[in-house]
N, C-alpha and C positions, 0 to 999 in steps of 0.2 A: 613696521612689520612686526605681526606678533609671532614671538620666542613659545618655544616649547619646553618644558621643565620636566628631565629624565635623574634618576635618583643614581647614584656611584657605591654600588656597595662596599668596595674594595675604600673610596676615600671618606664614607661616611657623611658626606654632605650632599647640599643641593646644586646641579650645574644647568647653567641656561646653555642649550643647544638650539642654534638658529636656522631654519629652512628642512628641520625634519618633520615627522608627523607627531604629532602630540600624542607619547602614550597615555592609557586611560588609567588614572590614578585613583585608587581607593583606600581612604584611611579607617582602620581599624582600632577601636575602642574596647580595650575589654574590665572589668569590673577588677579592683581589688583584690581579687581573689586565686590563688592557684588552679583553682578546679575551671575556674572560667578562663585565666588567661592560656593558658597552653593547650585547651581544642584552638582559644580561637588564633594562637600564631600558629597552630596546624592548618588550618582554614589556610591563610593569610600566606603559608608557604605552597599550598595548590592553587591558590591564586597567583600563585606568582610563577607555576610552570607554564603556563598562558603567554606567550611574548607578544602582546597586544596591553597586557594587563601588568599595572605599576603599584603592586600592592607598598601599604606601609601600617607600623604598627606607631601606636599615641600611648607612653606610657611615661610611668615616672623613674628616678634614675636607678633606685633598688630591685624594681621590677623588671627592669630592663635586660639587668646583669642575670637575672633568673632562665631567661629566655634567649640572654644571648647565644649560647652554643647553638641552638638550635637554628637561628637565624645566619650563626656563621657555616653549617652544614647547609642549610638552603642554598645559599651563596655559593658553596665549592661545590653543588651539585647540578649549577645555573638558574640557580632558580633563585635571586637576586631580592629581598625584602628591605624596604626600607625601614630606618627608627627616629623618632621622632619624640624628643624629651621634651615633658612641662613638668616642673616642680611638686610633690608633694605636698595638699594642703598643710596648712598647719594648725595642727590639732591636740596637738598634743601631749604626740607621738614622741619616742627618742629618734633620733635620726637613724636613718635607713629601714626603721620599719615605717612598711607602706604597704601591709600586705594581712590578710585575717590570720595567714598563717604562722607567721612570724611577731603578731599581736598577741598582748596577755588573755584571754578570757575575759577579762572584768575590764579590759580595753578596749573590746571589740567594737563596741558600739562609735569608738572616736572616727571607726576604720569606715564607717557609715556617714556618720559627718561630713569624712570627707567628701564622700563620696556629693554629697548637695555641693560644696565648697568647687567640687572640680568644675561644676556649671560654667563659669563665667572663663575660665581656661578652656577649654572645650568651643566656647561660641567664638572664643578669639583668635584658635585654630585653624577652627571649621573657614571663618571669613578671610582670615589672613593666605591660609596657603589655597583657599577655595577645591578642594579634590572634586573628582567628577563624582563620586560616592561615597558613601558612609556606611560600615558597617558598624553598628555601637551595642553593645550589651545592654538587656533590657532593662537595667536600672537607671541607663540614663536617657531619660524619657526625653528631656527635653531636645537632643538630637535633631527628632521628627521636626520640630516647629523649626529651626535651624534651616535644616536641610530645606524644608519647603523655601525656606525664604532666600536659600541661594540658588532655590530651583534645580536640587540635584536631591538623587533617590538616598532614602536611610533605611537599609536593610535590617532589621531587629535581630540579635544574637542571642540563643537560647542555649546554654551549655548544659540544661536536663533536659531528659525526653520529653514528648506529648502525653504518655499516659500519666504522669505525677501532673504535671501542666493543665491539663484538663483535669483533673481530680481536683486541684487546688483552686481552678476556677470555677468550678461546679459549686464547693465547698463554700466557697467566698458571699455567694451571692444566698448564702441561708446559713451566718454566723451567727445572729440572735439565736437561732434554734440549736446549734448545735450543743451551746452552755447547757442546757436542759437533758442532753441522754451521753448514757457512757459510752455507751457502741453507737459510732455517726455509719448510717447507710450511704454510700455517694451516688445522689441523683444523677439521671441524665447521662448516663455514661452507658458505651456499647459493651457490646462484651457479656463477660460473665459479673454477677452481682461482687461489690465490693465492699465491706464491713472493714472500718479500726476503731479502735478505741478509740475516745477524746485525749484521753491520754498521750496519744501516738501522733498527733496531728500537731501541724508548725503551728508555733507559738503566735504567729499572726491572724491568725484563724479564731484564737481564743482570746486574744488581750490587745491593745494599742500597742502597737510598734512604730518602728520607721518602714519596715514592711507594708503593716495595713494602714499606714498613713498614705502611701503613695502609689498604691496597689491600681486606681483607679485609672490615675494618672498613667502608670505604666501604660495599662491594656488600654488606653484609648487612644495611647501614643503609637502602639504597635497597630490596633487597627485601623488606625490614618496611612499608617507607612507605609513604602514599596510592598514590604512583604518582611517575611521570618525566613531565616536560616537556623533548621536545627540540627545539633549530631546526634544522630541516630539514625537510622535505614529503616526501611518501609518494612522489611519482613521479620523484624523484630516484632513491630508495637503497627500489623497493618488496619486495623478496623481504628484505631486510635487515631492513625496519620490521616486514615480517610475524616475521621468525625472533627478532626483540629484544622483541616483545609477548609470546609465546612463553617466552623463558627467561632474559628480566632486569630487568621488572618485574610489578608486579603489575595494574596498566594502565599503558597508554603514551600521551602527546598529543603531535603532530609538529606545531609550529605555524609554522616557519617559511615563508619567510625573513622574520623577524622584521623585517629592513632594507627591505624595499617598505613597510613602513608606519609609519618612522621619521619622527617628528617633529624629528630634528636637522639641519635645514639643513643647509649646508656645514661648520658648524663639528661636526656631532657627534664627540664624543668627543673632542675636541681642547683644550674650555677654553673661556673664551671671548675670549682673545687669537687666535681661531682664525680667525676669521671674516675677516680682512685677505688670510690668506694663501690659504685658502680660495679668497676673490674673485681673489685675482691668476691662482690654478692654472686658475679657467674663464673667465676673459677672453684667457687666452694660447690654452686648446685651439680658445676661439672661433675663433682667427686659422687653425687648423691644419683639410684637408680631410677629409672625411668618412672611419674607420677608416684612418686614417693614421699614429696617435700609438701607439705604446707605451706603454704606462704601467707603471715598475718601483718595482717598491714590495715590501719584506721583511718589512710589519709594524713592530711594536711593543717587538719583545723579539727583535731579531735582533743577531750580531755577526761581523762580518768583518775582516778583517786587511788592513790597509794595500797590501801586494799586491793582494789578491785583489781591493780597489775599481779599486786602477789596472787590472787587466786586464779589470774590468768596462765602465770607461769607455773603456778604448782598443777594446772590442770595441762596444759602443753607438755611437761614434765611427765606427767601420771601418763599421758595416751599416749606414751612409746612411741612415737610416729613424728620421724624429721619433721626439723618446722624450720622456719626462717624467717625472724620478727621481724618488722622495723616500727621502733618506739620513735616516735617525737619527739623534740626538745622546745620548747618555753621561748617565747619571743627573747629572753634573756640568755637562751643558749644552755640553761638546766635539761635534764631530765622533764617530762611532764610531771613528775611526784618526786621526791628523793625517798631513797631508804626505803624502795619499793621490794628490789629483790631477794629472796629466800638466801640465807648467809647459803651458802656452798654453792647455790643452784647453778651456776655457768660452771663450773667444775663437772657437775653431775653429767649435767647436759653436753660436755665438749665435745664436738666430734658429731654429735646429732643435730643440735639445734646453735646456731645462728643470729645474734641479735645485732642487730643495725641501728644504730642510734642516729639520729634522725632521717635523712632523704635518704629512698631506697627506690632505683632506677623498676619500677610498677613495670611497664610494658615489656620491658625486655625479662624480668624477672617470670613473668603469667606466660611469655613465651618459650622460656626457655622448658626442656623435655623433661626435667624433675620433678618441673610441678605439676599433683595430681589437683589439687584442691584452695580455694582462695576465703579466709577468714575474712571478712569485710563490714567495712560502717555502711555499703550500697549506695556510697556515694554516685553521681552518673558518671565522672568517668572510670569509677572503680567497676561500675556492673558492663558499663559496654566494651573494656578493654578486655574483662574476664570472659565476655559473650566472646569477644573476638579472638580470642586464644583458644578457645573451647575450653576454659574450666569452670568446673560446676564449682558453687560459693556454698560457704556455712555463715549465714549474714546474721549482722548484728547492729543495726542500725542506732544512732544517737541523737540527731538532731535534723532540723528543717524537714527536707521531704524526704529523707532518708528509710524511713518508717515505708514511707508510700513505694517509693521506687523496689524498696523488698515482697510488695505484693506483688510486681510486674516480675520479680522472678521467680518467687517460691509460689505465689498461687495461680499465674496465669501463665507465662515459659514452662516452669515445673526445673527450672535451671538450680535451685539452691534451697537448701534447708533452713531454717532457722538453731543458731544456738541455743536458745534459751526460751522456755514457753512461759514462763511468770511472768512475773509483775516489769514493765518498762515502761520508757516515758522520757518526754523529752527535754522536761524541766529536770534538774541537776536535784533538786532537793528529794525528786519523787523518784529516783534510779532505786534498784536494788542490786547488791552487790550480786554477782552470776558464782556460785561458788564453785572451788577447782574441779569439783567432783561431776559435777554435770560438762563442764566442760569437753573433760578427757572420755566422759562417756560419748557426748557428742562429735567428737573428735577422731575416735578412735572405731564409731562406728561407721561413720561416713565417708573413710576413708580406705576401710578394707573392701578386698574384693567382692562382689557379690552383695554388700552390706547396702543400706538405705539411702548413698549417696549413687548409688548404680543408676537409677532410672536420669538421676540430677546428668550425671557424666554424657548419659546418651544424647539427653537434650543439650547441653552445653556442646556437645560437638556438632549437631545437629544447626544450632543456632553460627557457630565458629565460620562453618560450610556457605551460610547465607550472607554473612557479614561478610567475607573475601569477594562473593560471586556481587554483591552491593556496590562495593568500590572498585571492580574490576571495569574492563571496557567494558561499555552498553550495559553495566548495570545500574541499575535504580539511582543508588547515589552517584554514583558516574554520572549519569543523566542528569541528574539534580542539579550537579555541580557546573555544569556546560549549559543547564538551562540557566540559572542563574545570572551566569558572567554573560552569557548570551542577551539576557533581558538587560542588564545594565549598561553594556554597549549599549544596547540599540536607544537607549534614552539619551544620548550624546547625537545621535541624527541630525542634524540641523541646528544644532548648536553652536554660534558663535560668538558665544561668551570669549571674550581677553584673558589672558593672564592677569594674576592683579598682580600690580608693581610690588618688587620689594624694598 
């Protein structure tokens, strides 16, 4: 008689239960990455208020601990995920970093490596514990030929939206021409006309990476597959959802923002050393009046030059206007620069401004009622968590599609301003420092009443409004989400595949 295999989250292992019905188990795969891994254990936890559906996440044991809390709030809130450890390539990493963001910069690239090296983990996974689905993050293409060959569906996971996605695939397929003009126009695309500079465009676009090495691979991996899951919601980015259903998968589920119906307290994504600092970041904004606060924050995987923090903070300093940092710290646990900040300046500033040295609880921060305004790299999930809280951004984008996703707010939302209108770029050599004085001019204008961030504000709440009514019942992404799990049941019908022994 064949046994049915149900996950215990309370015991943290695998139990054979005999003569019930087999729940429908789906393993999740997500990328290296912070910005990727936490939508997709968001994902992965609305998967799992489904009691038909046996979510589980595939990760290694550093990344794990990242995501733990959140997994343990899933669980005490019933909604049960399982985890599922394989080893960390070895690459030549110190132990326990396994993550971009906790990699040096001039590291990063090992974090890539691994990422080919996880293959053969991953296929031995996939066949040993056989799930009924797969969902896997677009870099790891091989997934799809996998999955076909155990005869179960591999959902593709997109942790950016469709308008950079489609910009980047437009872009891709006319990269000899691009080397040739300063300003790339992006074919092919709905909407209103889109202009960046060469400058401003991912490094893959312009030169051989591990990106445009496997670029190919990816998208033909995803257009073989079940289909794509992206976060993000229809009435955000709707003529984009329509033209990406259209011609880059084979069906599309827009289920975001995955972050309104996160089960990670304060500490998501943080650890669970997180949760102290967390408390201290909303007991201070408590103090602070209503859309008063700033809140500057680069993400996870940003790096700045020693300069460029001093004229960040002499400019945050100069525009009189609460702020609330959070700097990063160096895969080593440094500061991103040392001997960055102005001798007195946390003296000058006590009491107004706020600096967090490194994880700083983002969602609950963008929700809480002091903040008026959100300083940002327009990372995706720095621009849909700020869409979802209604605040308008002062962006400042650094690398990859960062540049790009800041058009989808400043020029086509109308949700955010740009800091800085000179010279930027995504190569490290070609930045130019942003000096304090623009800064706090830009700072201090966008953030008074009635000033140039007003029409941003209207639209940021405007968008806040559609992103709840998205993930609410019978909305868009609601739907999404139920058609999805819907579609992957139903490919279990007449399936009478075994367990495989263990």
């Amino acid at each position: 008689m064949a046994t049915s295999s149900s996950y215990s989250a309370a015991a943290g292992e695998w139990s054979e239960v005999g003569g019930t019905k087999k729940p429908f188990r789906v393993f999740f795969i997500p990328f290296f990455a912070s910005g990727h891994m936490i939508p997709m254990v968001d994902l992965a936890c609305l998967f799992a208020a489904r009691p038909d559906i046996e979510p589980t996440l595939v990760l290694t044991p550093a990344n794990a601990a990242l995501v733990r809390p959140t997994i343990d709030r899933s669980a005490a809130a019933g909604r049960p995920v399982g985890l599922l450890l394989f080893p960390f390539p070895s690459v030549g990493l110190p132990d326990g970093v396994e993550n971009l963001a906790t990699a040096p910069a001039s590291e990063s690239w090992r974090v890539y490596k691994a990422v080919d090296l996880a293959q053969t983990a991953h296929d031995e996974i996939l066949r040993r514990h056989r799930p009924d689905a797969v969902v896997a993050d677009i870099p790891y293409w091989w997934t799809t030929a996998i999955a076909a060959d155990l005869g179960i569906p591999r959902v593709t996971f997109h942790a950016v939206g469709v308008f950079p996605q489609l910009v980047m695939n437009n872009l891709f397929r006319f990269r000899s021409e691009i080397q040739e003009r300063q300003v790339v126009a992006v074919p092919d695309l709905p909407g209103r006309p889109i202009e960046i500079p060469r400058a401003e465009l991912p490094e893959f676009l312009l030169e051989q990476n591990h990106m445009s090495d496997t670029w190919d691979r990816m998208k033909k991996a995803q257009l073989t597959c079940h289909g794509v899951v992206v976060n993000t919601f229809y009435g955000f980015e709707p003529e984009y959802c329509d033209d990406y259903r259209r011609v880059d998968a084979r069906q599309a589920w827009f289920v975001g923002p995955v972050a309104l119906a996160s089960c990670g307290g304060v500490e998501r994504g943080g650890g669970t050393a997180a949760k102290e600092d967390g408390g201290r970041c909303m007991a201070w904004l408590d103090t602070k009046e209503e859309g008063s606060v700033l809140f500057v924050c680069f993400g996870s995987w940003c790096h700045f030059t020693a300069a460029q923090l001093r004229e960040m903070a002499a400019g945050l300093e100069a525009s009189g206007q609460p702020f609330l940092w959070a700097v990063r710290k160096d895969g080593d646990g440094s500061e991103e620069e040392s001997n960055w900040m102005p001798e007195g300046w946390e003296d000058r500033v006590a009491g107004r401004g706020l600096v967090v040295r490194g994880w700083a609880p983002q969602v609950a921060i963008l929700g809480h009622r002091a903040v008026g305004a959100f300083l940002s790299h327009c990372g995706w999930n720095s621009v849909l968590e700020a869409v979802a809280a209604g605040k308008p951004m002062l962006t400042w984008p650094l690398v990859f599609e960062q540049f790009i996703n800041e058009r989808l707010v400043v020029e086509v939302a109308g949700a955010g301003k740009r800091v800085w209108e000179g010279q930027r770029s995504v190569a490290e050599h070609e930045k130019t420092v942003v000096p304090g004085e623009a800064i706090a001019r830009k700072v201090s204008g966008f953030m008074k009443a009635g000033g140039e961030g007003e029409t941003a504000r209207k639209k940021a709440m405007e968008l806040s409004v559609a992103a709840r009514a998205a993930v609410a019942k019978d909305g868009s992404s609601h739907r999404d989400l139920d058609s999805l799990i819907d579609e992957l049941l139903a490919t279990r019908v007449g399936n009478t595949r075994q367990d495989t022994p263990t």
